[in-house]
N, C-alpha and C positions, 0 to 999 in steps of 0.2 A: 368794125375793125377788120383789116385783112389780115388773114391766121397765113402760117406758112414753114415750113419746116426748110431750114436751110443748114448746109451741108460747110459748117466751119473745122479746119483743120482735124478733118476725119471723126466728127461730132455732129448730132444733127440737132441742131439752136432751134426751138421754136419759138416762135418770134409774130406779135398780135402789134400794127399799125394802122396810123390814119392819114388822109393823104385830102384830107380837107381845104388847110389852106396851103394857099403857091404861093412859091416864093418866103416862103420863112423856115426859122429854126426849129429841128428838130428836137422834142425834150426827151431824154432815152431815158426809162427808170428802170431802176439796179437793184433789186431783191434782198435782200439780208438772206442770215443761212438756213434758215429753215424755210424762207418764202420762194413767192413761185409768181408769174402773172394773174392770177385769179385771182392772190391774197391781196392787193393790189385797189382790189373792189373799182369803184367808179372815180376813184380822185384822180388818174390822170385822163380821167374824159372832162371831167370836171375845172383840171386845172387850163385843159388845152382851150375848154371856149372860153376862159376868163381873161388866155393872153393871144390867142390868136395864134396858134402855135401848133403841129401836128405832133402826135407821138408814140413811138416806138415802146411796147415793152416787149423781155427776152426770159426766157427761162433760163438760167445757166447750165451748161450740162448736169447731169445728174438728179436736175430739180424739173417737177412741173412735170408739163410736156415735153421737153427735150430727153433726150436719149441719155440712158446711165452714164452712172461713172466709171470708168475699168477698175475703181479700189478705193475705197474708201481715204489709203492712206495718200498723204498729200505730204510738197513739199514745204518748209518753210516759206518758200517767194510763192505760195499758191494765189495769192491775189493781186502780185506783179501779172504774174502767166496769164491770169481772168482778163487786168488791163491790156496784154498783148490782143488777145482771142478779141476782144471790143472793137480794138481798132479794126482786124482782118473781118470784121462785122460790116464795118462801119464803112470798109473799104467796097466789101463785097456789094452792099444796098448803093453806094457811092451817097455816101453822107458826108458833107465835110464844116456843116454848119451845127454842130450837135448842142444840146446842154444837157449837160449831165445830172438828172435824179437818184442821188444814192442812198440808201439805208442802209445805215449797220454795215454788215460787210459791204454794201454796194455803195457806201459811200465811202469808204475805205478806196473800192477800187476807181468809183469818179475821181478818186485824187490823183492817184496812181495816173490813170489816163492821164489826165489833163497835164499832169509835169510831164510825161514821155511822148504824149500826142496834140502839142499845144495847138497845131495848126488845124486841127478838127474842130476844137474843143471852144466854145463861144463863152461859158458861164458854167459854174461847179454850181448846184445845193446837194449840200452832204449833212445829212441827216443820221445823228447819232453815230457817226465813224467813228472808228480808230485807226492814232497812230503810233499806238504801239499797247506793250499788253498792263494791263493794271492789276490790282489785288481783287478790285470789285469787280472786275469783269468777270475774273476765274471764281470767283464764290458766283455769279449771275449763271455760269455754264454747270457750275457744281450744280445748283438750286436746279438747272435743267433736267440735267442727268437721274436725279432723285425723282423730279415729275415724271418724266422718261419711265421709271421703273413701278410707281406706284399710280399712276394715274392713267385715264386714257388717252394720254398726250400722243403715241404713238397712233391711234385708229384716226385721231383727230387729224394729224398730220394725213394720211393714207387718202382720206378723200382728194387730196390734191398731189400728192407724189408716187399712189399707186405703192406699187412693191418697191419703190427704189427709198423709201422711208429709214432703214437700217443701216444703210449704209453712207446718207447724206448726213444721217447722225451722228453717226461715229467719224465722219470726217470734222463735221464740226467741232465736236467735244475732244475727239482725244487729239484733233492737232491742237489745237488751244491748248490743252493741258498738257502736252510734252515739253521734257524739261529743257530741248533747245528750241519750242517756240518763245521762251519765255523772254527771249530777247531779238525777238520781231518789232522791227522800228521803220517807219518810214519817213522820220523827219527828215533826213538827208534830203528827199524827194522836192519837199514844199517850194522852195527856194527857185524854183522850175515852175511855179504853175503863175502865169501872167495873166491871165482870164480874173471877170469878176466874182468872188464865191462868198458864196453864201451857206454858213455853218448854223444849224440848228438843234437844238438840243435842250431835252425835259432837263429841269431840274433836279428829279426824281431819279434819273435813269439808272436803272438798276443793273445795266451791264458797262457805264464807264462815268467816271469822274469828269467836273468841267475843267479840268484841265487839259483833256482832247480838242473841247473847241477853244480854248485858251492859246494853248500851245500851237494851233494847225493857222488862228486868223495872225498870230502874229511872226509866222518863220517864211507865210507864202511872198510870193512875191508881186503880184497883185492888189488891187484894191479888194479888201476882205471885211467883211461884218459877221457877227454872231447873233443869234437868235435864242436866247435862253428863254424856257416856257417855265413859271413856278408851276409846282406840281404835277408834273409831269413827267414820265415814264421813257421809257425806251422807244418809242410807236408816236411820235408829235402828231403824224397826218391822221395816225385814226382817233387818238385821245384827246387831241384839241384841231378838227380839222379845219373849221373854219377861219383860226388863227392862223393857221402852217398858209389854207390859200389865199389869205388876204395878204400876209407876208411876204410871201413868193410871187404872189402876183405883181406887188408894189416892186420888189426888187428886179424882177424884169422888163417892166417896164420905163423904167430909171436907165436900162445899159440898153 
């Protein structure tokens, strides 16, 4: 993989690629809020020899190896803004053939892209997104917050975020729980993403209802499928991995 720190809208994105095969799509995977490239492990080297495909991962500001956040606090559209910074990413590498891998918030923000940056954007899998906020979700970040305090959850995090741990935390939890995040919705969006996507999601998952992939395969505008896993969690690629790349695999290879 080639490491690289680059220099997006006065942030420094660190950013680990492969440049194996020519001529095809690039698969960019999108972090949830406490992950980072490392966390990531080998499933998108893994997925990339199954479909022939090179791929991009990024650490988001604040997370990883990329450079802090200026404050923890954030604004309601912070992961419209994430979708902005992607494209100026995306522009910068000059990718314009992308698919988007997203987790949790990062498949939140594949959405986001793909209705605002269609002409990049080849194929969505959004894994365990949201679009918009739930009861279970805010009891999943409560359940965090209490880990957060009683357990080593923070040192845990520290091996991969260094000192920037406190305050990638508190962006997460206390925007979620402010009382005008609580009407953050991106279904307006769907209706804008024409690319093929592919929605996935534990049955289990303990931070959103399947009413996220419910709601998201049938408002887009696109050909859209769901992938529900029984028993399963938040995390499909590490809890059921060989499902999520056999899955993914099939669905790529189809479009």
């Amino acid at each position: 993989m080639e490491e690289r720190l680059i220099e997006v809208r006065d942030q420094k994105i660190y950013t680990a690629c492969t440049h194996k095969f020519k001529n095809k799509p690039v698969i960019i995977f999108l972090h949830d809020s406490l992950g980072c490239t490392q966390l990531w492990r080998d499933f998108p080297l893994k997925l990339s020899e199954m479909v022939n495909c090179n791929v991009l991962i990024y650490d988001r500001s604040g997370y990883g190896k990329s450079g802090p956040m200026a404050t923890y606090k954030r604004p309601v559209n912070y992961m419209e803004l994430e979708a902005d910074l992607l494209n100026d990413l995306l522009v910068k590498l000059n990718i314009d053939n992308a698919i988007l891998f997203g987790h949790s918030d990062g498949g939140t923000i594949s959405l986001i892209t793909a209705a605002k940056y269609p002409e990049k954007i080849k194929a969505v899998i959004c894994e365990a997104g949201h679009i918009f906020v739930e009861d279970l979700t805010l009891k999943g970040i409560y359940d965090a917050m209490n880990a957060y305090k009683t357990t080593n959850l923070a040192e845990r995090l520290a091996k991969y975020h260094g000192d920037k741990v406190e305050t990638l935390f508190r962006a997460w939890t206390e925007t979620w729980t402010r009382e005008d995040y609580r009407s953050w919705n991106i279904e307006y969006l769907l209706k804008d993403i024409h690319c093929p996507l592919l929605f996935i999601q534990g049955e289990a998952d303990e931070y959103g209802t399947l009413d996220q992939a419910d709601k998201t395969v049938s408002q887009v505008g696109g050909m859209a499928e769901k992938y529900i896993i029984p028993g399963i969690g938040h995390t499909p690629h590490k809890e059921a991995l060989e499902l999520v790349l056999t899955k993914v695999s099939g669905f790529l290879e189809k479009i």
